[in-house]
C-alpha positions as a printed Julia matrix, in Angstrom:
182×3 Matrix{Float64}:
 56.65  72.81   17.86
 57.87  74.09   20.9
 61.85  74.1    21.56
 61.63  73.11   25.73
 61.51  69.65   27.04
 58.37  68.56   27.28
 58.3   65.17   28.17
 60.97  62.25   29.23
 61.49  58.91   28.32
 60.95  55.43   29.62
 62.59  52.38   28.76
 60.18  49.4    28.1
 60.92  45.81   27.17
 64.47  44.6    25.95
 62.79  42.83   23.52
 60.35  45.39   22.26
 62.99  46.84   19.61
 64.42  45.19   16.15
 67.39  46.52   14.5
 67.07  46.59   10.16
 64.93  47.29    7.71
 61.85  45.36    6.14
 61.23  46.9     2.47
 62.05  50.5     0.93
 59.44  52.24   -1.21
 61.01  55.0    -3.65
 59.4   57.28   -5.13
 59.66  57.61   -9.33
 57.91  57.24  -12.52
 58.69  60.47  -14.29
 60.34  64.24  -13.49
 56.77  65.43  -12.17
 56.8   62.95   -9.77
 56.84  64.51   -6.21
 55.13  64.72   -3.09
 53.23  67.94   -2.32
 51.92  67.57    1.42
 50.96  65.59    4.09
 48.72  65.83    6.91
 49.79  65.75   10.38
 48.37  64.51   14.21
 48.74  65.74   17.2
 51.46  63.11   17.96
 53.36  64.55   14.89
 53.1   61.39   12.85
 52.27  61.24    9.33
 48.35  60.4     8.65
 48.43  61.61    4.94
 50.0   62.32    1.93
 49.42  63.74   -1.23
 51.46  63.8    -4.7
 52.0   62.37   -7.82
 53.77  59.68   -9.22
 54.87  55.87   -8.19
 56.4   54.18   -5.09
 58.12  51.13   -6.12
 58.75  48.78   -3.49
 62.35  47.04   -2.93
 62.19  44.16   -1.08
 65.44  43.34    1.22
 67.25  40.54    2.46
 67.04  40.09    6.1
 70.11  42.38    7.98
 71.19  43.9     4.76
 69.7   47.32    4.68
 69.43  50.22    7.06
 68.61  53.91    8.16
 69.98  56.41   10.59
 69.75  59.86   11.33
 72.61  61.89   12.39
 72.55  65.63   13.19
 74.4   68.73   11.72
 75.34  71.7    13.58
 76.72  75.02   13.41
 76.45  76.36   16.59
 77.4   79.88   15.92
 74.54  80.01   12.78
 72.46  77.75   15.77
 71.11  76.0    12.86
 70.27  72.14   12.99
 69.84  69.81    9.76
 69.09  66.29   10.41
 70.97  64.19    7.48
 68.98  61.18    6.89
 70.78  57.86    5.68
 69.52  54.57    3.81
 72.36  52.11    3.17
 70.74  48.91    0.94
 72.14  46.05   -0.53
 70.47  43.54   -2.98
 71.52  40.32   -4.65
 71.7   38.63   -7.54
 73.67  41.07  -10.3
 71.79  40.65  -13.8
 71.15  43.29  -16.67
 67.56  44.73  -14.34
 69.78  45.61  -11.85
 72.38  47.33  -13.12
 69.98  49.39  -15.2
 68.4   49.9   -11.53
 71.76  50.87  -10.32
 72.57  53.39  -12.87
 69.05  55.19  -12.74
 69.41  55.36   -9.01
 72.69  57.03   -9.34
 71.5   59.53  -12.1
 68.56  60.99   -9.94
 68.9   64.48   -8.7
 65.99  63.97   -5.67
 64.89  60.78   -3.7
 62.11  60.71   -1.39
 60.56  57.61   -0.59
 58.96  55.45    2.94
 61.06  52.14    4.69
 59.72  49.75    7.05
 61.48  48.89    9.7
 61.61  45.15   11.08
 59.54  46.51   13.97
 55.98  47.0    11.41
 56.75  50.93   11.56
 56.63  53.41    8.62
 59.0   56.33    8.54
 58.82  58.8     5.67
 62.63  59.74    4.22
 63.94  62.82    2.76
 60.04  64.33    1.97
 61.5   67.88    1.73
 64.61  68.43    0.18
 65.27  64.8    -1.39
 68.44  62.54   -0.81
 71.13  61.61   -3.22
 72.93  58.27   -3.93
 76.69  59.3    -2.09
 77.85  55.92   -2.57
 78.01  52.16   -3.59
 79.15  49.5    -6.02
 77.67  46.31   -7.84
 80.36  43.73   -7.39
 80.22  40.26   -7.95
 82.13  38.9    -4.6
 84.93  36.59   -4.41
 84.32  33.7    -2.34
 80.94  31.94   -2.89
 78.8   32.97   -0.39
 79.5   36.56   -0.82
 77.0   39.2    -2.48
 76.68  39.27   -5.62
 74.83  42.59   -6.31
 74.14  45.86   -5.42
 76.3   46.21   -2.56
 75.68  49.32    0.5
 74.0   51.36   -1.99
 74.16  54.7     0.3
 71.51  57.41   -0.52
 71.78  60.51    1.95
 69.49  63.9     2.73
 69.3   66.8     4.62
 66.05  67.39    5.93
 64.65  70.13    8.22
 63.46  67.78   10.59
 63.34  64.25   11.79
 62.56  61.67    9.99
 58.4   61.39   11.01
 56.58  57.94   11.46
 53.68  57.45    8.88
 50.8   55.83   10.55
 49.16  52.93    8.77
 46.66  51.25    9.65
 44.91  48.95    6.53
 48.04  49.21    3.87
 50.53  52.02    2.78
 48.29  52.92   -0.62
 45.63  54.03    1.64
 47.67  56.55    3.1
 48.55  58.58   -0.27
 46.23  60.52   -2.61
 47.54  61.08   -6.32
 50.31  58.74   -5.61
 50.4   54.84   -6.37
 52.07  52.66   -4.26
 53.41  48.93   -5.18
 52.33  46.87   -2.81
């Protein structure tokens, strides 16, 4: 990848972009599990990937989870790390989730794919993994608070920017060696 500007930008449609995320896919089953490659096009989008292992899908309540992408720098190294960020909450505390909780906390590496509420794939911390940094189960106080897993925070830093996966039938079809819950 080059390093000059190669191209601008141009806005389209106010309405053509939807804040949140649909459903997180993370990546387990047992210490082997990993992914080993993917394949690449010429738009730098994700058209394969290879691995071993599960993706097990968490569904999310509407406008409770998201990602962003912020940027390290050290301008006198000139190095650049791109620190990913998925921040999810889920309801209803019971035994599964806590167990949940405390696995997700005790995991040296997470990779995994999100959905966005705009039908796009994005892979997250393929390379180096992420980390839960933060979050709490807590029960709420007034009624209609969460009761749950509340702004579970897992964090990366990646060599580059988070890449869209392209799918075009369903997410399995995109990995080899790797089973996805769908």
């Amino acid at each position: 990848m080059s390093c000059f500007i190669s191209s601008g930008y141009t806005l389209d449609c106010r309405n053509a972009s939807t804040g949140g995320l649909n459903t997180i896919w993370l990546l387990g089953g047992s210490a082997s599990s990993s992914i080993t490659g993917w394949t690449e096009n010429g738009d730098d989008q994700i058209v394969s990937i290879s691995g071993s292992g599960t993706m097990y899908k968490f569904e999310l309540t509407k406008q409770g989870s998201s990602f962003t992408e912020e940027i390290g720098i050290n301008t006198t190294a000139q190095s650049v790390v791109f620190q990913p960020t998925l921040v999810m909450n889920l309801p209803r505390l019971d035994k599964d989730l806590r167990v949940l909780f405390q696995n997700l906390v005790s995991q040296n590496s997470i990779v995994g794919v999100f959905k966005d509420n705009n039908g796009r794939y994005w892979s997250f911390a393929f390379v180096n993994g992420a980390l839960v940094t933060s979050g709490a189960i807590a029960t709420g106080l007034a009624y209609t608070d969460l009761n749950g897993l509340s702004a579970l925070t897992m964090q990366g830093g990646e060599p580059n920017a988070t890449q869209e996966i392209v799918v075009s039938t369903n997410l399995q079809a995109v990995f080899t060696g790797i089973t996805v819950q769908l």
